[in-house]
ZAMARGU-4260 file (C-alpha; in steps of 0.2 Angstrom, whole numbers, plus 5000, padded with zeros to 4 digits):
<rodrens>
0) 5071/5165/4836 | 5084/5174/4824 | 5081/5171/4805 | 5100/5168/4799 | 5107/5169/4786
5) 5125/5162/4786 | 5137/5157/4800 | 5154/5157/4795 | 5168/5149/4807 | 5185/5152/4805
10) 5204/5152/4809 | 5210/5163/4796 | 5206/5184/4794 | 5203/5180/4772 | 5195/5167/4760
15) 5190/5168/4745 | 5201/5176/4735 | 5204/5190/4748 | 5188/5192/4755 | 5192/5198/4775
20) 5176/5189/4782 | 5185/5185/4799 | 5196/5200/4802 | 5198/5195/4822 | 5204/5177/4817
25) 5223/5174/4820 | 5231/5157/4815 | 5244/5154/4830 | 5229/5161/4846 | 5221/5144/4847
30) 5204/5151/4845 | 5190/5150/4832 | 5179/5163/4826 | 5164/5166/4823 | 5153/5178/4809
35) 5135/5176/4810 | 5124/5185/4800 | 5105/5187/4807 | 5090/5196/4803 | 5092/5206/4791
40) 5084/5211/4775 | 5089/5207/4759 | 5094/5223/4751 | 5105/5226/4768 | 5112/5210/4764
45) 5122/5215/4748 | 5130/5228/4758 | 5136/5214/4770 | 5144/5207/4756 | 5150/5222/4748
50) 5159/5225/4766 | 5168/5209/4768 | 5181/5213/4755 | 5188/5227/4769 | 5179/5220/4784
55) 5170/5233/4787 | 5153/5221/4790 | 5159/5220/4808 | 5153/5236/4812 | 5134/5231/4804
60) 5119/5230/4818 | 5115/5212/4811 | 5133/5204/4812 | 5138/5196/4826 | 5156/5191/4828
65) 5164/5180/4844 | 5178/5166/4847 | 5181/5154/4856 | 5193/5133/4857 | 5175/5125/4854
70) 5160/5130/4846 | 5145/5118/4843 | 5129/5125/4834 | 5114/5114/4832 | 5099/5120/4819
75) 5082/5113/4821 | 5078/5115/4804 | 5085/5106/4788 | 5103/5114/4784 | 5118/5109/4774
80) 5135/5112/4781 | 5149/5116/4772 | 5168/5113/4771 | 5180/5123/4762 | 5165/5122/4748
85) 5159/5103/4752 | 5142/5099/4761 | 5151/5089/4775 | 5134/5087/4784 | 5116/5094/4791
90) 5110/5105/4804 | 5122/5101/4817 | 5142/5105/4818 | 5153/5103/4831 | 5175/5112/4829
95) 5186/5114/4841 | 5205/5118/4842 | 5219/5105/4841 | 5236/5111/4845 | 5248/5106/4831
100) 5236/5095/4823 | 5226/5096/4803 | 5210/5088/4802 | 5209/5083/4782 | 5196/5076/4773
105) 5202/5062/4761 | 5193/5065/4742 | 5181/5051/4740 | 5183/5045/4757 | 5169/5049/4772
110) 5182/5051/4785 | 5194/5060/4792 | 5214/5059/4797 | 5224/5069/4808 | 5239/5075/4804
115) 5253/5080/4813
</rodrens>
């Protein structure tokens, strides 16, 4: 079992600021991406960090990185998921790739509309 330490998934190469966590990611391919950062110590983790400003954590032992129209990821432990910042839920998280569709989450509301 991997001790992990964040997954990130994304459709867009920066957040943040400017931060290039997802350097693969390309709005308009119809994919998702994938960072996942594994089993790594923590001083070797600042240097993650430190890296994603260029991308350069890509090319570090402990980072995975992978795509695909669906991803599911299930933890058997007790994890918060976040949104764009907002826990959305815990330890289980399911996106996928809608053509010309935007999922949005209402503010105060528990739902979710799609939006052509």
């Amino acid at each position: 079992m991997k001790k992990v330490w964040f997954i990130v998934i994304a459709n867009r190469s920066h957040f943040g600021g400017g931060m290039k966590i997802s350097p693969m990611s390309k709005l308009d391919d119809g994919r998702l991406n994938v960072i996942a950062v594994h089993d790594i110590p923590l001083l070797k983790l600042l240097t993650v960090f430190i890296t994603v400003l260029w991308g350069g954590h890509l090319n570090i032992k402990n980072v995975d990185s992978f795509s695909g129209k669906m991803i599911k990821m299930k933890n058997e432990g007790s994890v918060k998921i976040q949104s764009d910042g907002e826990i959305v839920g815990r330890n289980e998280v399911a996106a996928v790739v809608l053509e010309e569709k935007l999922r949005v989450m209402l503010q105060g509301v528990n739902r979710y509309k799609n939006m052509k």
